[in-house]
C-alpha positions as CSV (number, residue, x, y, z in Angstrom):
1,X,0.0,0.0,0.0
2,X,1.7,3.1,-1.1
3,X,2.0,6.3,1.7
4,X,-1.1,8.4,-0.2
5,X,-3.4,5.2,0.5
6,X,-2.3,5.0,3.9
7,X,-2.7,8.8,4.9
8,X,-6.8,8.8,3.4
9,X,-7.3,5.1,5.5
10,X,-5.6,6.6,8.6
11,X,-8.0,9.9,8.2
12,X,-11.2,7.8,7.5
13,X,-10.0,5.4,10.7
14,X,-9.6,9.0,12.7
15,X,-13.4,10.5,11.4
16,X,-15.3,7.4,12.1
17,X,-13.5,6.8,15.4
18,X,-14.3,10.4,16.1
19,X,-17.8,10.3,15.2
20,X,-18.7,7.0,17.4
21,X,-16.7,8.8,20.4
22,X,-19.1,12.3,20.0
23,X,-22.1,10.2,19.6
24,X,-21.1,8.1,23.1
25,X,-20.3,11.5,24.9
26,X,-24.2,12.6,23.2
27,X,-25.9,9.6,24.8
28,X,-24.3,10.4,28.4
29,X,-25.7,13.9,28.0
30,X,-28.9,13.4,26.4
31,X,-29.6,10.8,29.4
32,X,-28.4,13.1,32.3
33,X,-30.6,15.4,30.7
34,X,-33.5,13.5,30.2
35,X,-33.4,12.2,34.0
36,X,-32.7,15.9,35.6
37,X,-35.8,17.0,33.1
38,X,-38.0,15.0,35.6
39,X,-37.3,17.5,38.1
40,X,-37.9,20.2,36.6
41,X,-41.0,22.6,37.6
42,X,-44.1,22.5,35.9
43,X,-44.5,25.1,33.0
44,X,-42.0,27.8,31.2
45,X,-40.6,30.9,31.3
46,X,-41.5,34.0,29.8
47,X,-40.4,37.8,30.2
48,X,-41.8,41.0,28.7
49,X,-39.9,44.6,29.0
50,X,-42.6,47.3,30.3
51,X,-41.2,51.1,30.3
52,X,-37.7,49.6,30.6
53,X,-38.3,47.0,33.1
54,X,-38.2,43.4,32.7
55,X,-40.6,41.2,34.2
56,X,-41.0,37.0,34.2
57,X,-43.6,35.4,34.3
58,X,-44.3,31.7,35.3
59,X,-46.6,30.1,32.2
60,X,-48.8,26.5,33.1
61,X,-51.7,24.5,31.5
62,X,-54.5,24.8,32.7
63,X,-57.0,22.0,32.7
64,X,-59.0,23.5,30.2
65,X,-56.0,24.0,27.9
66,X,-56.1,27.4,28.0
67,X,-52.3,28.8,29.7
68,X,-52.2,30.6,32.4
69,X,-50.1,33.5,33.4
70,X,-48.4,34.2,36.8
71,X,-46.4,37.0,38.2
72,X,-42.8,35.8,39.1
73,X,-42.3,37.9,42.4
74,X,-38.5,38.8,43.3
75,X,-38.2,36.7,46.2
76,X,-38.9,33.4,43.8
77,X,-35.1,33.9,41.8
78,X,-34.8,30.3,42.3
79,X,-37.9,29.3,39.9
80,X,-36.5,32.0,37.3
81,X,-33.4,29.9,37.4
82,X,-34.9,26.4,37.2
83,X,-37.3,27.3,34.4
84,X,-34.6,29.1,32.2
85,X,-32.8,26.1,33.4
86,X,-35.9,23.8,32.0
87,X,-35.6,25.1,28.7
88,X,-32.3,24.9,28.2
89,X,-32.3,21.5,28.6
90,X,-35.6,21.2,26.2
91,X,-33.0,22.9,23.4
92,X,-30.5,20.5,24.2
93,X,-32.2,17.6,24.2
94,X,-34.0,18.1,20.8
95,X,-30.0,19.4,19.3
96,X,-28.6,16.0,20.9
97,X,-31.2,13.8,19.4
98,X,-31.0,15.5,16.0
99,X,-27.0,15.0,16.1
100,X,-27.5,11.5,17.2
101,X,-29.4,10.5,14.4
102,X,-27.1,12.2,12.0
103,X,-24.7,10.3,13.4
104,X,-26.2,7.3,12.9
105,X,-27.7,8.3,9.3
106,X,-24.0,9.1,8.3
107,X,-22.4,5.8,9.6
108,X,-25.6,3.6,8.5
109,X,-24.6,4.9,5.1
110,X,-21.1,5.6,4.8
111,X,-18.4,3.6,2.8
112,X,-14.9,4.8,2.5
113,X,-13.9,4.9,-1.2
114,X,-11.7,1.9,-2.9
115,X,-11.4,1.9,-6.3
116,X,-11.1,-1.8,-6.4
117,X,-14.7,-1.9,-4.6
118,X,-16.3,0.4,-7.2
119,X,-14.9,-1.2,-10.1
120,X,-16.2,-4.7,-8.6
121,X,-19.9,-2.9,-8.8
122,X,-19.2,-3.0,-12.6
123,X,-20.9,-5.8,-15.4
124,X,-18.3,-8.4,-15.9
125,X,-18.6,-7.7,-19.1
126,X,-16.8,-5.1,-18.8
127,X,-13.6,-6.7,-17.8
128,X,-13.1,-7.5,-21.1
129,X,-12.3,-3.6,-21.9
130,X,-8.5,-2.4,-21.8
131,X,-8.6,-0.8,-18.4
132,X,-7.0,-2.8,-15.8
133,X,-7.8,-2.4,-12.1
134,X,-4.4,-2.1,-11.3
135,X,-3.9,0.8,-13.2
136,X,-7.1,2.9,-11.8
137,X,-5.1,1.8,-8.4
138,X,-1.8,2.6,-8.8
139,X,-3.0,6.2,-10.4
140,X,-5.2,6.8,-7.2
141,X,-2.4,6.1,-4.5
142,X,-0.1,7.8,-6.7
143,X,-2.1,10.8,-7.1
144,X,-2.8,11.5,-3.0
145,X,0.8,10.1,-1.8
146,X,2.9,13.3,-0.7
147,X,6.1,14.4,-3.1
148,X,9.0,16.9,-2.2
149,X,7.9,20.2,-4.1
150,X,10.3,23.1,-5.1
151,X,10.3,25.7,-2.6
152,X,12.2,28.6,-5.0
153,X,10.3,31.9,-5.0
154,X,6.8,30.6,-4.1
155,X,5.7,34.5,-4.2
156,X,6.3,33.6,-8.5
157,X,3.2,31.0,-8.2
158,X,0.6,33.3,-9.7
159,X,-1.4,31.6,-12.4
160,X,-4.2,30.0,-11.3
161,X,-5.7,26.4,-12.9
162,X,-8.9,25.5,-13.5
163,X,-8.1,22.5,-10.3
164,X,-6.8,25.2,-8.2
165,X,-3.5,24.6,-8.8
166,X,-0.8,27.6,-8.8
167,X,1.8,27.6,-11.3
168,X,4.7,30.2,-12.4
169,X,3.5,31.1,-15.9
170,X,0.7,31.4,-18.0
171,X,1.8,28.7,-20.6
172,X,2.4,26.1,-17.5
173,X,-1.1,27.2,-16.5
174,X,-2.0,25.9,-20.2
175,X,-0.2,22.5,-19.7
176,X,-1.5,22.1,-16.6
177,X,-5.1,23.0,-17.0
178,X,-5.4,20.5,-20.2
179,X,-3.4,17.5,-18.0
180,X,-6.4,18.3,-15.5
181,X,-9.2,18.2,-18.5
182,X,-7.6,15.0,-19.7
183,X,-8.1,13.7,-16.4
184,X,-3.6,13.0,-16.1
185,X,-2.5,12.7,-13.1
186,X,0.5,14.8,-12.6
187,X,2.8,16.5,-10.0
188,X,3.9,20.4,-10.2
189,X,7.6,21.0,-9.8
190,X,8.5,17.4,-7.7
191,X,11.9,16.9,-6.7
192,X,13.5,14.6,-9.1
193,X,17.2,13.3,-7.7
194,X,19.7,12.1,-10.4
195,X,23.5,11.7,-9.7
196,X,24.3,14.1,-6.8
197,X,21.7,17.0,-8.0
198,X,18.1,17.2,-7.3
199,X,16.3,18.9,-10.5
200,X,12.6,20.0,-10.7
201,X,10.5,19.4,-14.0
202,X,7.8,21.3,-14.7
203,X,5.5,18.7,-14.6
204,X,5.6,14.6,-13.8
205,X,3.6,12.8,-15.3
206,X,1.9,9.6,-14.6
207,X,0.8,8.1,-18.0
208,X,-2.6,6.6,-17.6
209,X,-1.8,4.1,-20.6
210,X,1.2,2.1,-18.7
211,X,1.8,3.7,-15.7
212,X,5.3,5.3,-17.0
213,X,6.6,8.3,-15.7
214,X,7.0,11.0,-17.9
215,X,8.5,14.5,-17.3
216,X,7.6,17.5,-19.3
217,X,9.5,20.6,-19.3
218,X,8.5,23.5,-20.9
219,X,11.1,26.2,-21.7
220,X,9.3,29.5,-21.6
221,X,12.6,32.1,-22.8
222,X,14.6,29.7,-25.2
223,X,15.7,33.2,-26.8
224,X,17.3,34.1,-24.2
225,X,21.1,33.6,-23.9
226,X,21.3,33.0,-20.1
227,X,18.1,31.2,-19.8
228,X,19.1,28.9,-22.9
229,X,22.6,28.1,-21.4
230,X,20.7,26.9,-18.4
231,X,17.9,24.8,-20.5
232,X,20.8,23.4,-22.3
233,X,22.6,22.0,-19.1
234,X,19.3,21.0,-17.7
235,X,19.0,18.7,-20.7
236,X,22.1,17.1,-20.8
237,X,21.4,16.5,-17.1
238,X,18.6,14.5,-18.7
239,X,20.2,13.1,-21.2
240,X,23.1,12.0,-19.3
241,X,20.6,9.7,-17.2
242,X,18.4,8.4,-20.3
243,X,15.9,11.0,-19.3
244,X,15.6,11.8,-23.3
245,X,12.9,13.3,-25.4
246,X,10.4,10.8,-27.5
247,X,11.0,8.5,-24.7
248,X,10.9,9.6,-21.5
249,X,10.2,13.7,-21.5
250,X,8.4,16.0,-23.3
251,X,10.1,19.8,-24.3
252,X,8.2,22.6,-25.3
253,X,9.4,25.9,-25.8
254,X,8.8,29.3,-25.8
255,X,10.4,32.7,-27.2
256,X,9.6,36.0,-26.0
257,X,7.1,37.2,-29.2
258,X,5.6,33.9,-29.1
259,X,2.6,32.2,-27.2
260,X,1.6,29.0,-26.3
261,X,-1.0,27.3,-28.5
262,X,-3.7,25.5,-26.7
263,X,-4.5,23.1,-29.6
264,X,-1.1,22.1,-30.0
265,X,-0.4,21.2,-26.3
266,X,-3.4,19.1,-26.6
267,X,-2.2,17.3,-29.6
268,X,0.8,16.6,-27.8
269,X,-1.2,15.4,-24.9
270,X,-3.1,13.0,-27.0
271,X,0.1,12.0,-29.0
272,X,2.6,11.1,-26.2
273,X,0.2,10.9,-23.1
274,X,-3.4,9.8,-23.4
């Protein structure tokens, strides 16, 4: 079981623990409650302000059905107290029952997700369709396990995605928003360690057709002299460690009059990816 698989069962093992521990503490209270109700006074409390003065007074049934209405005199503080009392436990009980049931509505109901138990809901028919179970599996714990990400002028990570996802430029935004369309799973700017360096591609990529890694780097000033001396050594990096283009990365580039174009990073995505 790989560490992202592990991190969502320890958080659903933690909710539904939770959960059963709040609904005990509930039933402790709701029956403490219900028991001190019993000794509660007859009737409830009202109050009405007259010319800036408040004034309680002590409503009952009568045996007509009609309610009467008492005076609370000053020297009866204690049934003030007990009937504001009284109806504070009336709010809490009816609040403790509701959150009870919920409780129980929510763990009467609730399954934690498994792709392998959703794809077991499927026609067996439908085995017979090029989509293996393993793969759906690997992509999930591959797609929630935690990576090392690049921690260089995070202040830079301005473009938004259509996932949420903040990214350095508008092109990656581009990249990345198709990936999300296309349903890809991919990392933003994971460490990737070869030799004694530790490099960050723009995006890895887990191919949903075999499960292979890919890394795409897109080169956004490759008229730049500086910026093309470092792309260059950035490349033989790759090179040097069969990280090479048609095989294991995609390059795209970029010069400063030009723009990216959306249709063309999609027809890579289809060529090389999907």
């Amino acid at each position: 079981m790989r560490e992202g698989t592990e991190d969502s069962g320890m958080n659903e093992h933690r909710i539904l623990t939770s959960l059963k521990a709040e609904k005990e503490l509930y039933q402790q209270i709701l029956s403490r409650f219900e028991k001190e109700m019993k000794t509660m006074p007859e009737g409830s409390l009202n109050c009405k302000k007259i010319r800036g003065n408040t004034y309680f007074y002590h409503y009952t049934k009568a045996e007509d059905g009609k309610r009467n209405q008492r005076f609370i005199a000053e020297d009866e503080n204690q049934l003030k107290i007990d009937l504001k009392r009284k109806r504070f436990i009336q709010l809490s009980l009816n609040q403790l029952r509701t959150n009870i049931k919920a409780i129980d509505d929510f763990l009467g109901k609730y399954c934690p997700y498994d792709p392998a138990n959703v794809l077991s809901m499927l026609p067996e028919l439908f085995s017979e369709l090029n989509y293996r179970m393993e793969n759906i599996i690997i992509r999930s714990d591959w797609s929630n396990a935690k990576f090392e990400k690049c921690e260089w002028h995070p202040e830079r990570l301005i473009h938004g995605t259509i996932g949420g996802l903040k990214v350095r430029s508008k092109s990656e935004a581009i990249i990345a928003g198709l990936l999300e369309i296309n349903d890809v799973p991919f990392r933003y700017e994971a460490a990737l360690n070869i030799g004694k360096k530790t490099y960050y591609p723009d995006f890895t990529i887990l191919r949903p057709r075999d499960n292979r890694i890919i890394y795409w780097e897109h080169f956004g000033m490759a008229d730049d002299e500086d910026y093309n001396l470092s792309m260059e050594r950035k490349l033989a990096a790759y090179r040097k460690h069969r990280i090479v283009p048609w095989n294991q990365l995609i390059a795209t580039y970029e010069i400063e009059k030009g723009s990216m174009d959306a249709k063309d990073i999609q027809s890579i995505i289809n060529a090389f990816i999907l």
